[in-house]
C-alpha positions in Angstrom: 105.9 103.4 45.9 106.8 107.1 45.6 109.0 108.6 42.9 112.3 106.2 43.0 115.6 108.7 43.2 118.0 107.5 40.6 121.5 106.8 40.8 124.4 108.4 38.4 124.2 105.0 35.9 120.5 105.1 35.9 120.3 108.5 34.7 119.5 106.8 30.8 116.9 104.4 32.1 115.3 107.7 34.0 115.3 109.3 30.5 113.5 106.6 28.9 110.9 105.9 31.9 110.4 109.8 31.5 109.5 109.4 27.9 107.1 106.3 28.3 105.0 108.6 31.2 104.7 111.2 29.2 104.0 109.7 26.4 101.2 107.7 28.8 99.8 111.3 29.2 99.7 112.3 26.2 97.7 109.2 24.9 95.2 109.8 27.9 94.7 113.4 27.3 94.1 113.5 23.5 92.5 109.9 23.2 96.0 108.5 21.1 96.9 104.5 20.1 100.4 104.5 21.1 100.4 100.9 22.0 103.1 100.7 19.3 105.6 104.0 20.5 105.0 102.6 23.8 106.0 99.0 23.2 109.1 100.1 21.7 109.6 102.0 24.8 109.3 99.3 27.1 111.6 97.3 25.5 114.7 99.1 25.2 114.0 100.1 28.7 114.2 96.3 29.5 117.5 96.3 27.5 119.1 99.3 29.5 117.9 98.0 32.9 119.4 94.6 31.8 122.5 95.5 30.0 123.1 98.3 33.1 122.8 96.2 35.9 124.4 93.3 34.9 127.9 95.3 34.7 127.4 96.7 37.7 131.0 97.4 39.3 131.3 96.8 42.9 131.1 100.5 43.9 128.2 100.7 42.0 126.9 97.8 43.8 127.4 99.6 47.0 125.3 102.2 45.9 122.8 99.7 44.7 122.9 98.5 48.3 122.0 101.9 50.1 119.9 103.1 47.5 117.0 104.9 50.1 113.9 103.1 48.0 115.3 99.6 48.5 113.2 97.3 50.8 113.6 97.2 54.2 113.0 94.6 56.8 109.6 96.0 57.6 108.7 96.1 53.9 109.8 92.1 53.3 107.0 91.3 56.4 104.7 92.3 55.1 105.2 90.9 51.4 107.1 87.8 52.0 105.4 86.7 55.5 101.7 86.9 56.8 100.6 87.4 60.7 103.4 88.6 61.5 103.3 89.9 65.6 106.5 92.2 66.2 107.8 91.6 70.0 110.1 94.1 71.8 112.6 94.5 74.7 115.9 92.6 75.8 114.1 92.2 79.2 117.6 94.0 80.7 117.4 97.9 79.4 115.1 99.1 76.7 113.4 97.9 73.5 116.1 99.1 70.7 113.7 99.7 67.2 117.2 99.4 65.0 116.2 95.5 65.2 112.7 94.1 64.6 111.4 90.5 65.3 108.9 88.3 65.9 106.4 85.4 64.8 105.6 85.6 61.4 104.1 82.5 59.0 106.0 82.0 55.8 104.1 79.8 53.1 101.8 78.4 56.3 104.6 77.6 58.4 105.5 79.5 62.0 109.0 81.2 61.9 110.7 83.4 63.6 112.2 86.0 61.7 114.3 89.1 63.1 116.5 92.1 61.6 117.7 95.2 61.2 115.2 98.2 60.1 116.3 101.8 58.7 114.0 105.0 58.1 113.2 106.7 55.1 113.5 110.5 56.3 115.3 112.0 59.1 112.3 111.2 61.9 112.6 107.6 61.3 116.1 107.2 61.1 116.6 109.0 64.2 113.8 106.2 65.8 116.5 103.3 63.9 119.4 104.9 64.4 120.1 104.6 60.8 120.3 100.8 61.4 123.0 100.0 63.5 121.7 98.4 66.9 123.0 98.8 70.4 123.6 95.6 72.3 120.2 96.0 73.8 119.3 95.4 70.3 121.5 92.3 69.9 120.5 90.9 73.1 117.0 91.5 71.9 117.4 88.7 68.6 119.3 86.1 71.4 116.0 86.6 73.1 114.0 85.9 69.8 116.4 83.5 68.6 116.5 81.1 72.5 112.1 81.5 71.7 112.2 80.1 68.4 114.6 77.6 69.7 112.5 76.8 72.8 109.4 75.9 70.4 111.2 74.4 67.8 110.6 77.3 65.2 113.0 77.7 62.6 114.9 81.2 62.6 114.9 83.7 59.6 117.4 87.0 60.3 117.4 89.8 57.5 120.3 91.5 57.5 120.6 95.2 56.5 122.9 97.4 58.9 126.0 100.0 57.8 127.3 98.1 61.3 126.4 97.8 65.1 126.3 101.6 66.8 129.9 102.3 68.0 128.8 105.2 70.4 130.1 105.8 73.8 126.8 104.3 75.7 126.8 101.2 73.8 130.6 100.3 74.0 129.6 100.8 78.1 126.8 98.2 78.0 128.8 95.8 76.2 128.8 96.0 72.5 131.6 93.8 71.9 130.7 91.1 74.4 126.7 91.2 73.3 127.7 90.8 69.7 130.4 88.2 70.9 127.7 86.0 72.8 125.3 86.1 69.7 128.1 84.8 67.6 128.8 81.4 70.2 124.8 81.4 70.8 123.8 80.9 67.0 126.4 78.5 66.3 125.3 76.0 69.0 121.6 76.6 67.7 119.3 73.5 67.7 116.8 74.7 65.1 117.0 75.4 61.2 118.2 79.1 60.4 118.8 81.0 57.5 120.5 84.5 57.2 119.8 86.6 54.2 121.5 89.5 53.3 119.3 92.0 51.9 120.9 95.3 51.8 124.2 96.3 53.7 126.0 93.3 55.4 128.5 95.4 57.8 131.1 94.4 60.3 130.2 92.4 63.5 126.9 94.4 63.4 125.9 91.7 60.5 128.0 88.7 61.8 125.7 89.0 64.8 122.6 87.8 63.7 124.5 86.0 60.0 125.8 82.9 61.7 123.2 80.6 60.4 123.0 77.4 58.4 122.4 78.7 55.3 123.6 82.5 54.5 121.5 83.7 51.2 122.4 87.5 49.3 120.1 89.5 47.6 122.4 90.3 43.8 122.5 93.6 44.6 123.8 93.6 48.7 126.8 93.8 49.7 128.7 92.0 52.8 131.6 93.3 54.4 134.5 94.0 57.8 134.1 97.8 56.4 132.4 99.8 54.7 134.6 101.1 51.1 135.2 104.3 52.3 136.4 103.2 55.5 138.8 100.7 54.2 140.0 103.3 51.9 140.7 105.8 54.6 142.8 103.1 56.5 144.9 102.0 53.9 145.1 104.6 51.1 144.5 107.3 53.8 141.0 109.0 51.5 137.9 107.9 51.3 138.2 109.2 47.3 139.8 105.4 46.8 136.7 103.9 47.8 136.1 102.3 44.1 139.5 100.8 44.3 138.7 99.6 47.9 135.2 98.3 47.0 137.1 96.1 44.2 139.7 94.7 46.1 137.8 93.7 49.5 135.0 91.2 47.2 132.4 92.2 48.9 129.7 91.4 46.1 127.2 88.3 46.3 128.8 87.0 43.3 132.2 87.4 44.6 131.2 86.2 48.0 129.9 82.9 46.4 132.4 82.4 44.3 134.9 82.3 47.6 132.2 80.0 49.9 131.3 82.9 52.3 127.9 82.6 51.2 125.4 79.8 50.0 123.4 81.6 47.3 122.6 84.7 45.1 119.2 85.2 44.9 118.7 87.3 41.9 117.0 90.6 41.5 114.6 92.1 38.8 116.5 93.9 36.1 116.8 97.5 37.6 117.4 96.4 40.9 115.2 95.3 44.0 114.4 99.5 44.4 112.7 99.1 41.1 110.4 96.1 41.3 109.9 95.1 45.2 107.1 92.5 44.2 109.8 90.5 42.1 112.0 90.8 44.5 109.8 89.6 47.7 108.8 86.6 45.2 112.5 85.9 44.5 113.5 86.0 48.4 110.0 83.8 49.7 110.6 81.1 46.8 114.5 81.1 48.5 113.7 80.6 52.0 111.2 78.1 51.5 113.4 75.4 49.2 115.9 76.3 51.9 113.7 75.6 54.9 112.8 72.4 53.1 116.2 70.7 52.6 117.3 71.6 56.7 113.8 70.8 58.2 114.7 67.0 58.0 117.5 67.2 59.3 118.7 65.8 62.8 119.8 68.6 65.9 123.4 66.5 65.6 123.0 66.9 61.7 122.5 70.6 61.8 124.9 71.6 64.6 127.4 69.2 62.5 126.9 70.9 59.4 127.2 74.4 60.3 130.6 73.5 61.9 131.8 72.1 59.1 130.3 75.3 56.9 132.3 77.8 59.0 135.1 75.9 59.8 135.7 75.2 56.0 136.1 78.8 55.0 139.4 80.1 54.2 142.8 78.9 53.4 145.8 78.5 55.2 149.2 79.6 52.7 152.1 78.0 54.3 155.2 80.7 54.1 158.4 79.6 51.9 
């Protein structure tokens, strides 16, 4: 990986990872034993990147979420899944490259797996629009998803997207109705899926490949209706109150767990996922396979039954008086 920006909290742990490579240089260059300098090193490093990330506030969570060296859909392919064989087009409009999919093996077996890709500089954002698909992009995945289903593959969706594109064009091909129709079409699925969150979960734009069977989150994502600064803007009328926002609207995995929006955490390496993608890719294959292995036995009547019952139990009714 190239140099990793830091955040504002991580500004100690850059100090001390600054100190261990020089220190690494020095050694080289004169010929120095500072196995014992450098152990100490590494282990209150461990201790920040441990004691800083696990009081994380939610806001800072956020930012853990966008951070621009986190792994992206492309990235997880490649290290969670072999032979993988991207397809393209919603056979209506154009190919739209803000979502990625196609056949990939994970631990031997065929999957399908599909989601949303962002760029790393301004060229390949532009080519992702940043993300956020048009409805050529979700009627792209219902394309994926009615394969996988035709050959009895089991579905795997990544989700990472600040939400679907709310431009002009795509409100006139149908964003609503094409994220609408991906909503009714997963639920009524015949084959074992699983939705992982593994960066930003936004709006409809996630909901639209997230209705699955089992709904995983990376510790350090974030799933939401809006983003912090636009709740904030709504009802405190700044963006500035985004902290405040970020706290009230539970939008962290552990939060989301604790209220049954989501099925499991799956933790990340101390330092987040930015800082150890090989951890992290171990972390998210060993989750998908236990999970493909408890749904694979199960019945089409058994799975459809079951994810009714999943989303249909979420929430609570408060009777008024």
């Amino acid at each position: 990986m190239a140099t990793v920006a830091h955040l504002d909290f991580e500004r100690t742990i850059a100090d001390v990872e600054e100190q261990i490579s020089s220190l690494r240089t020095l050694a080289r260059e004169r010929g120095l034993d500072v196995s014992n300098e450098l152990l100490a090193l590494e282990r209150k490093l461990n201790g920040l990147k441990h004691d800083t990330f696990a009081n994380l506030s939610p806001i800072e969570r956020v930012q853990v979420a966008r951070h621009p060296k986190r792994p992206y859909m492309l990235d997880y392919t490649e290290m969670v899944f072999t032979d993988f064989v991207e397809l393209h087009g919603d056979r209506q409009f154009r190919d739209d490259a803000s979502i990625v999919g196609g056949w990939a093996r994970l631990d031997g077996e065929t999957v399908m797996v599909l989601g949303q890709q962002k760029g790393r500089d301004m060229k390949e954002n532009l080519l992702r629009n940043f993300g956020m698909p048009h409805p050529e992009g979700y009627r792209k995945a219902l394309r994926l998803m009615k394969l996988a289903e035709k050959f009895r593959r089991p579905l795997i969706t990544l989700i990472d997207t600040p939400g679907a594109y709310p431009g002009i064009g795509a409100e006139e091909r149908g964003q609503g109705e094409a994220i609408a129709r991906n909503l009714r079409e997963m639920a009524a699925l015949t084959i074992p899926s699983i939705a992982v969150v593994i960066g930003e979960g936004g709006s409809g734009g996630a909901l639209a490949i997230g209705v699955s069977d089992r709904v995983l989150m990376l510790e350090n994502s974030i799933y939401s209706v809006i983003s912090p600064e636009g709740c904030a803007a709504i009802l405190w009328k700044s963006g500035a109150e985004r902290d405040k926002a970020a706290t009230a609207m539970k939008i962290t995995a552990g939060d989301l767990k604790g209220l049954g929006v989501i099925d499991e955490v799956i933790p990340e390496p101390a330092g987040g996922a930015h800082s150890n993608w090989e951890d992290t890719a171990l972390a998210l294959k060993a989750a998908l396979v236990r999970n493909l292995a408890e749904l694979r036995p199960l019945s089409v009547q058994e799975l459809r039954e079951a994810r009714w019952a999943k989303y249909m139990g979420m929430g609570r009714w408060r009777q008024a008086g």
